[in-house]
PAVOLUM-38428 format. One record per residue: residue in one letter; x, y, z of N, C-alpha, C, O, CB in turn. Coordinates in steps of 0.05 Angstrom, whole numbers, plus 5000, padded with zeros to 4 digits. Atoms other than C-alpha are relative to their C-alpha. Glycine has a CB too. Example, Ala and Ser with C-alpha at 12.3 -4.5 7.8 and 13.67 -1.06 7.14 Angstrom:
2
A501849765000524649105156501850245000503950245013498050015025/S498449764999527349795143498550225014499550445018500950094971/
//
This chain:
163
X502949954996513050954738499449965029500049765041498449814982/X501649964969509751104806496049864999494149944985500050465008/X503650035006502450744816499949955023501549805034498249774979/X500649914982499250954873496749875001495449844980500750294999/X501850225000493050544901498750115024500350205041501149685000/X501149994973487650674957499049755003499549735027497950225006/X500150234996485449984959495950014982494850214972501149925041/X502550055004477849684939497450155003495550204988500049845010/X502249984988473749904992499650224993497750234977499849965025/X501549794999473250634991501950134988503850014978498950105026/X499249805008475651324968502350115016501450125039498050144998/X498549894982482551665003500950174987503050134976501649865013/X500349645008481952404980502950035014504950035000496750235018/X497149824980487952635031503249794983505449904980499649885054/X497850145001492852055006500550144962502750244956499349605009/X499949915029491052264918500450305001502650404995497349934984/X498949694991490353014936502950025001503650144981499050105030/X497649984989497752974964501949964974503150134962500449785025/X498750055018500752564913499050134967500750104949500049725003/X500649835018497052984855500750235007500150384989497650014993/X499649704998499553654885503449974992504850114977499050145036/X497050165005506653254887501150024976503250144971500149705003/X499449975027506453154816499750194977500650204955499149854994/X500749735018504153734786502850245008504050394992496350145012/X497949834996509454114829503149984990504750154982500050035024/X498150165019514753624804500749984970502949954961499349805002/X500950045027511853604733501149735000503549694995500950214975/X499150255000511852884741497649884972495649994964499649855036/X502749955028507952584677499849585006499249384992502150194948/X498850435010509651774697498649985031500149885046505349844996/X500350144984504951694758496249894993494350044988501250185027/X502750105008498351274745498649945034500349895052500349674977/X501650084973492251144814498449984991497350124974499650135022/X502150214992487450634829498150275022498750255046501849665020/X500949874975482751224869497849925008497250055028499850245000/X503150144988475950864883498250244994499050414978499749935039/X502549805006469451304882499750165011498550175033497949945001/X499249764986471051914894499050294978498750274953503949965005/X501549765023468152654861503250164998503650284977496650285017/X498249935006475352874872501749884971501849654965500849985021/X500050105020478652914807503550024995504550245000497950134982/X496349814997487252974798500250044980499549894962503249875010/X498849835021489653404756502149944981502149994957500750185012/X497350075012496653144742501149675002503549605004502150205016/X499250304994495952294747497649884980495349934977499949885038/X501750155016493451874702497849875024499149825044501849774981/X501450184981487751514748497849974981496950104963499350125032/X502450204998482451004746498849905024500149835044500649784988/X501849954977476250964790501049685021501249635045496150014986/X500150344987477650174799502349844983502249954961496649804994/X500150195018481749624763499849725004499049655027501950044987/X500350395004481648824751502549955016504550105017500249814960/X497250024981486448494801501950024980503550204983500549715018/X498050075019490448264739501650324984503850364974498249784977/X498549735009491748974717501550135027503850205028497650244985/X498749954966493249174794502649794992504149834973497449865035/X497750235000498348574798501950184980503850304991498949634985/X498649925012501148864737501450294993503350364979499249924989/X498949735001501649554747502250055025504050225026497650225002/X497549934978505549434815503249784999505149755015498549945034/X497950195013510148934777501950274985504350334987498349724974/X497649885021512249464727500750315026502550465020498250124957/X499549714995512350084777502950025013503849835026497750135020/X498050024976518750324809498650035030500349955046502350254996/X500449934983515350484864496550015010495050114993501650204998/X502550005000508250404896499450185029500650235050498949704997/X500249694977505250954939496049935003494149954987501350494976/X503050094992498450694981498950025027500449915044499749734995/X501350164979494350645036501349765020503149675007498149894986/X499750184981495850145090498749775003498449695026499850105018/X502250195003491449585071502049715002503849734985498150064970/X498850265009494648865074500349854977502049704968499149865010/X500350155042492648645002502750204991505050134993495550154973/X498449775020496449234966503149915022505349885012498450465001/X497350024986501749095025501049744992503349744982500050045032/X498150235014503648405005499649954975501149774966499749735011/X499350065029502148424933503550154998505550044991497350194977/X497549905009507748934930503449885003505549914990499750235010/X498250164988511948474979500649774978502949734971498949895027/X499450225018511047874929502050044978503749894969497749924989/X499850025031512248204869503450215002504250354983496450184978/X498549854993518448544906500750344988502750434978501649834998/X499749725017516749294882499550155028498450055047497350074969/X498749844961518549844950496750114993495450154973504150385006/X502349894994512550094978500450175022501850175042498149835005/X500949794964509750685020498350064995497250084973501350285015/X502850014986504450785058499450235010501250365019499749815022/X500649814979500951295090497449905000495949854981500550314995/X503050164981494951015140499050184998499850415001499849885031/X501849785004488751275128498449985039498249765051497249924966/X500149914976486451565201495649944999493849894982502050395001/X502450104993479951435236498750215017496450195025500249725013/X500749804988479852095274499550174975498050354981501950095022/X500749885020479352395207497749844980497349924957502650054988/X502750135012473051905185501449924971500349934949496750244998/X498950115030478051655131499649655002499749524981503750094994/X499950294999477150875163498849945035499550075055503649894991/X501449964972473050675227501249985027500250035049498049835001/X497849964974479350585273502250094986502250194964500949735019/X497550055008485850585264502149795003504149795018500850165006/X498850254998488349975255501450054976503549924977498149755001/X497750045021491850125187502950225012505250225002498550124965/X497249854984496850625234501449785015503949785017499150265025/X499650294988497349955269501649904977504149924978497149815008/X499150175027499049605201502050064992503949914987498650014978/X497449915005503450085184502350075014504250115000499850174990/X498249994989507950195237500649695004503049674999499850185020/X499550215006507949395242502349964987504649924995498349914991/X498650115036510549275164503050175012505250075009497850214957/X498049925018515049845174502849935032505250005031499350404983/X498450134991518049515240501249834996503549825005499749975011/X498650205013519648925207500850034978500949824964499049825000/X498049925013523649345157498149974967499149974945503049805007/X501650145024517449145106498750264975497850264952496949795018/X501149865030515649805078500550315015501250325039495849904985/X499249754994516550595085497250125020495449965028500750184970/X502249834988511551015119500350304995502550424994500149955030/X501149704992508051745118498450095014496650205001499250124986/X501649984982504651855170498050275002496250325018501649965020/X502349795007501752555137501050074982503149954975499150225017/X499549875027502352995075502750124993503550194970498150224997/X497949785000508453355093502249754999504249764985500150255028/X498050175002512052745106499049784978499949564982500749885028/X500650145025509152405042501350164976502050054955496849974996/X499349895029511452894994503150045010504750054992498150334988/X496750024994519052935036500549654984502449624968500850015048/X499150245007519152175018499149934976499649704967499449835017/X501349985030515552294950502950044983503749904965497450314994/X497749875015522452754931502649805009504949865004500450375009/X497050155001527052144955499049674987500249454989501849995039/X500850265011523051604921503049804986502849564988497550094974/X498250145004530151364892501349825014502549625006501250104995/X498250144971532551144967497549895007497149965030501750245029/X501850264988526550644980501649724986502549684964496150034989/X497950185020529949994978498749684998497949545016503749985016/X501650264994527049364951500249815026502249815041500749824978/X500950194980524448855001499949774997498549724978498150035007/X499850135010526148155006496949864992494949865008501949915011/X502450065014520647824955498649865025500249815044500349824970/X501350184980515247425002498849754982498149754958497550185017/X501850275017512346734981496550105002495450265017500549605022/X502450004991505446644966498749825011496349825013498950054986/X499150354979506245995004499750005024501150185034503149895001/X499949954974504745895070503249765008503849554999496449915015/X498250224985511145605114499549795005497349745014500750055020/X501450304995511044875122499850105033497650025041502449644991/X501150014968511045085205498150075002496849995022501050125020/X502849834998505145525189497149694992494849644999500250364965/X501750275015502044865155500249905018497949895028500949814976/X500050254981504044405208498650065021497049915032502549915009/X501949924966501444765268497450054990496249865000501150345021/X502450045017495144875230498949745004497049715020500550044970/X500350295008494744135214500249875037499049675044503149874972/X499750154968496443975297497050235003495150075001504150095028/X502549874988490144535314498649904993497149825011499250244998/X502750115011485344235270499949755015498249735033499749964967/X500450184980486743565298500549965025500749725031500549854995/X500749934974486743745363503249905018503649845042496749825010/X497950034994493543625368502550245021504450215036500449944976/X498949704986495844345394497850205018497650445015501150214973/X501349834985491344605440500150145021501150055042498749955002/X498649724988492045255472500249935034498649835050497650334993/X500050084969494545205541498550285021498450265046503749945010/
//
């Protein structure tokens, strides 16, 4: 199963469009999306406007594969729950997000080997038809590092302050 996610905030027409043209050309019948509020409607994916985190959580537990947006939430749920992810950043010259900071996000993650990238339609549906070769990622805690704690714990008490 493929579940595909634009995240909370808004609607990402170009990212569902893509992956609904994907699947229909495929005759794929196993991909479910999270699309937000949107008049666009897909043709060939099961979708829902919104769901409850707890069904999110659980739909990127069971999927092989999760296909989203660039958002940090959806990026480390999938990290936790070790299920491969790709991304394609929604663009800010295209009034899909007010900068581009998730092109930022995503070339980040996918420097540190953390998740795939598409950086447009053509290269979303090339990496749609090799969805087998995405390769899990090691799981992440939902734990902060005790160094992340400690230096924390020296800032607050004024123990580490910035030189």
């Amino acid at each position: 199963m493929i579940f595909v996610t634009v995240g909370h905030q808004m609607a990402f027409d170009r990212l569902i469009r893509a992956v609904d043209q994907w699947a229909g050309e495929r005759g794929r019948d196993d991909v479910i999306a999270q699309i937000g509020e949107t008049e666009y409607q897909p043709k060939h994916l099961e979708f829902h406007e919104q769901l409850d985190p707890e069904r999110f959580r659980a739909l990127v537990a069971k999927a092989d594969a999760v296909i989203a947006h660039a958002g940090t939430g959806t990026i480390f749920t999938a990290l936790e729950l070790g299920t491969p992810i790709l991304v394609m950043p929604r663009r800010g010259d295209l009034m899909e997000t007010r900068n581009d900071h998730q092109i930022a996000t995503a070339k980040r993650f996918e420097a540190l080997g953390k998740v795939d990238v598409a950086m447009d339609e053509v290269q979303l549906a090339e990496r749609l038809d090799r969805l087998g070769d995405l390769e899990t990622h090691e799981v992440i805690s939902t734990n902060a590092s005790a160094e992340l704690i400690e230096a924390l714990r020296g800032f607050i008490h004024g123990e580490n302050e910035p030189k």
